[in-house]
N, C-alpha and C positions, 0 to 999 in steps of 0.2 A: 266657266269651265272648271272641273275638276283636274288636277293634274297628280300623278304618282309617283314617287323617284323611286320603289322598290316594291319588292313582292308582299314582304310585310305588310307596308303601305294601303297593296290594293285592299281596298274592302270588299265584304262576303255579295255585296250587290253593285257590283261592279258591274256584269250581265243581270240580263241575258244583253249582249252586246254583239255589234255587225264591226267588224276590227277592220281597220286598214293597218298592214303593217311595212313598214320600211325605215331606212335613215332621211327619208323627206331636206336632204341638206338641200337651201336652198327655196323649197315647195314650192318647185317650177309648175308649167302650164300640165304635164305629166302626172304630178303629185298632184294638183286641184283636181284633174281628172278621177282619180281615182279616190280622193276623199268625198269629192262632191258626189262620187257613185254611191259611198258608203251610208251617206244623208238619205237618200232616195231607198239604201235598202233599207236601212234602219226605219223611215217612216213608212215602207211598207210592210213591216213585218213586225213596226211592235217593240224594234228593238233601241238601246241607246247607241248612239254613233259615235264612235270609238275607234283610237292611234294608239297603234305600239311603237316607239322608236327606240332607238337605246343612245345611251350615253359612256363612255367615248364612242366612238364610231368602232367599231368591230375591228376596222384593219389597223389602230391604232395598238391593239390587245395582241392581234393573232397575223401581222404584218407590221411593223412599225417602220421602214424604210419606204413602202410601197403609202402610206396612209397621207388621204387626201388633204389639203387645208378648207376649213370648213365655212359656210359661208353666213351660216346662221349660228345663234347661241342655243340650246336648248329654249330658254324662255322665248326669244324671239320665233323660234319654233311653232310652239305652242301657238302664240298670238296669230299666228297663220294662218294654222290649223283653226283657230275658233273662229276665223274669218269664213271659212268653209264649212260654219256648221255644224263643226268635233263636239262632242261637250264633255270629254272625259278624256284624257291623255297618259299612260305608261309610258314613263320613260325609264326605261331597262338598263340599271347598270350593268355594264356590260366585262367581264372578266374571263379569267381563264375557265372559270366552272362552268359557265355559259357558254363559252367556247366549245369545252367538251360535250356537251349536252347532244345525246343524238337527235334528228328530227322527230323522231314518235317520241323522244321525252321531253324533249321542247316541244310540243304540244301538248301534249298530257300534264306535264304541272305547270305548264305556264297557261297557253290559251284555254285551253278546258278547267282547268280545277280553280285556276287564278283570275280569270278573266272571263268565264263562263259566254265562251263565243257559242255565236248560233250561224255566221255569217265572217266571212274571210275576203275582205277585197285587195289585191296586193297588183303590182305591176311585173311586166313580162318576164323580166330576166331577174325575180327576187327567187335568193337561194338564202337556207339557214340551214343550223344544226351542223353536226363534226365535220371539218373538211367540207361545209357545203355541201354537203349531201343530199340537200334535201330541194326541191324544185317547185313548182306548181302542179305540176304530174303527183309528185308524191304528197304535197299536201291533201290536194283531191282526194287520193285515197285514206289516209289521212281522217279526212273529213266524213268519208262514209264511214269509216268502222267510230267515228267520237261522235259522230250525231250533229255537224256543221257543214256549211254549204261551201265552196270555194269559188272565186269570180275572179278568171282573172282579165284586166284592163290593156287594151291594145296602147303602145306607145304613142305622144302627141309628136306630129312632125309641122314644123314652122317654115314654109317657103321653101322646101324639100328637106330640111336637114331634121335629124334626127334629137329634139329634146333630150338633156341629158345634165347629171351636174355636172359630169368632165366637162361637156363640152362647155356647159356654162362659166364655168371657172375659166375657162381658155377666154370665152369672150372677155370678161370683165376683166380679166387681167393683161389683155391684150389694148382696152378704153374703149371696148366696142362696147358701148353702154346702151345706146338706144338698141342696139340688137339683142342684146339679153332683157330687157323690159319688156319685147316680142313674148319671148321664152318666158317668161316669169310671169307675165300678166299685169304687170306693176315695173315701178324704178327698181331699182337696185339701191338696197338705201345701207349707210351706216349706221351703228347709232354708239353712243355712249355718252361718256362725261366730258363737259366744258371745261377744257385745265388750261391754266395760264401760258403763255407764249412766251418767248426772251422779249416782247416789248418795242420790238422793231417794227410792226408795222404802224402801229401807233404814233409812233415819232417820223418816220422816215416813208411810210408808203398811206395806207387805210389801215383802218382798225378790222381785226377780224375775229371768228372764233375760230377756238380752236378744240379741233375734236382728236379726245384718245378711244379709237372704237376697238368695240370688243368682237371684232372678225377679223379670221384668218385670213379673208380675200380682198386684197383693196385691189382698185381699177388704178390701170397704168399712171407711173406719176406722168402730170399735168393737168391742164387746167380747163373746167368741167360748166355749165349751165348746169344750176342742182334748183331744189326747193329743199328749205332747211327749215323743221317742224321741231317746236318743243315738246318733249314727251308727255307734259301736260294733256296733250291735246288741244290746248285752247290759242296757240298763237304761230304764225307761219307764215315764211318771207320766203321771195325771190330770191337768189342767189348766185352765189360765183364761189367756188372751191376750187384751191391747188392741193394737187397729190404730191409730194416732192420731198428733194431735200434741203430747199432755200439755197441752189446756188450762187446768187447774186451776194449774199451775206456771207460766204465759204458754206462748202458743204457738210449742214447736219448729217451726223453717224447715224442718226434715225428719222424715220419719213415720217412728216406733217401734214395733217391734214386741216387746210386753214380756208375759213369759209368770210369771205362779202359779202352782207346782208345788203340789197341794194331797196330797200324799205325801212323805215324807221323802227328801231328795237321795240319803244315802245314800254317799257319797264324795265323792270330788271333783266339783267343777264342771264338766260336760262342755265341752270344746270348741267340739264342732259340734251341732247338735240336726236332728233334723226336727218341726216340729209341723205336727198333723193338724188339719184345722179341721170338727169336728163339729154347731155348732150355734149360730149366732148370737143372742146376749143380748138384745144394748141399743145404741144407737148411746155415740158417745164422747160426753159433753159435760160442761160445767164443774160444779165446785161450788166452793163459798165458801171451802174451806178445805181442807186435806189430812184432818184427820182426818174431816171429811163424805164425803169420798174414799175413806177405806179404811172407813168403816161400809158404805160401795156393794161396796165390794171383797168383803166379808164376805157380802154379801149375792147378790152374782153366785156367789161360792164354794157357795153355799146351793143355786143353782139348777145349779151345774154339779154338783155331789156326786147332787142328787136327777134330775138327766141320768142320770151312770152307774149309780144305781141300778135305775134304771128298763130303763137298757139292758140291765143284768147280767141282769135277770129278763126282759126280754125276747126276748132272746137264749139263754136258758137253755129256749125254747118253742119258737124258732124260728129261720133261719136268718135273715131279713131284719132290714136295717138298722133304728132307731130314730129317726123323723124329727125327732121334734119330741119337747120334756118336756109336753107338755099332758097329764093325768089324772096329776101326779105329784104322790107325797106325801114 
């Protein structure tokens, strides 16, 4: 995948290209809809399939009270998006110039002269240009007088509710994990760098890792069935993660995310991880003593081993996901 962080950036053969454009925060079941449409136009017509997204988020620039927390990194983004088949990605700093930009001239030097669209796939309620002005209605027109097609994608709804990142945000930050994996088509996963802990579970509970991730949205504190991948790609354990603030030890001023690898390391201690959050336990909460702590620890491990058992044979029947451990032995 190519990727762009500016207009300079884009190159003179960028197009002819089939664009999807939006803030994809997230690249819910919504977002693969409409990227995966842009693959399907792109190989019918010829063209490369191609994301515009921007960087900050728009209401960060031109709302900063109201702007969301995000749930993806720009690169994480990306790797999303080439999951779906993207193979060229702009990502639009986003400013007050762009802010001002009317819709016919945020088309005209951007998608046309810079990005030489031939094809526009975007979802229902995307508006750009000053004040939002500008709609799908007007792209449309838009698009006949610059010589591009516009397509736009009806919304995904999951078991009647409405896809969405609000709404996704609400899930995951509420621990509703297996239900935003619905919405997402996938886990909900963290990722970042492995940094050192105070040292406490090692002596007084399990050893664990510890993730500093680089998103805005963590799932409610408490304690989680995950799979935890090193970024490698080469190595990946079952697991057990708490969101929290270690109350048993007094409570940290800032929330940890400490993962149980319940499979042997195996080498080194990876760097970077991603962990996937498959099923929420238990909330976080205190006990009297560490070692009351890690009999709880032993005992989440109980319910996350008899998780993936369940999943294995699950899975082994059928292609769907495993919601929940209820009927597990």
């Amino acid at each position: 995948m190519r990727v762009y962080r500016s207009l300079d950036e884009a190159p003179p053969d960028f197009g002819p290209s089939a664009l999807a454009i939006g803030n994809f925060d997230g690249v819910h079941a919504g977002h693969r809809r409409i990227l995966r449409r842009v693959k399907e136009v792109a190989l019918e017509r010829g063209l490369k399939a191609s994301a515009l997204t921007f960087n900050p988020h728009p209401s960060k620039v031109v709302a900063p009270a109201r702007a969301p927390r995000l749930m993806n990194s720009p690169v994480e983004r990306c790797a999303l998006m080439q999951d779906e088949g993207i193979q060229q990605v702009f990502i639009m700093p986003f400013d007050l110039h762009v802010a001002r930009l009317t819709p016919e001239q945020f088309v005209e030097q951007v998608l046309v002269r810079k990005l030489g669209v031939r094809a526009v796939v975007l979802g229902h309620d995307f508006c750009f240009g000053y004040k939002q002005a500008g709609n799908v209605r007007v792209l449309g027109e838009l698009g006949r007088k610059y010589g591009f097609t516009t397509e736009e994608v009806k919304a995904v709804t999951v078991r009647g509710r409405l896809v969405s990142s609000t709404g996704l945000r609400q899930l995951i930050e509420a621990g509703r994990v297996s239900q935003a994996a619905r919405w997402l088509e996938r886990p909900y996963a963290l990722e970042g760098e492995v940094v050192a802990g105070r040292g406490v579970g090692s002596k007084q509970t399990v050893p664990t890792l510890n993730l500093a991730a680089n998103t805005e949205v963590l799932p409610a504190t408490g304690v989680y069935v995950t799979r935890t991948h090193s970024l490698d790609g080469r190595r990946a354990w079952s697991s057990v993660t708490n969101v929290g603030y270690r109350p048993t030890f007094g409570d940290s001023p800032e929330i940890s995310i400490e993962t149980f690898l319940l499979e042997p390391l195996d080498g080194d201690t990876p760097r970077h991880i991603r962990v996937e959050f498959l099923w929420r336990v238990r909330d976080e909460r205190q006990f009297p003593d560490p070692q009351a702590l890690k009999q709880q620890i032993l005992r989440d491990v109980g319910v996350a081993q008899a998780y993936f058992r369940r999943r294995k044979k699950w899975t082994s029947r059928s292609d769907s996901p495993v919601d929940s451990p209820r009927n597990m032995s």
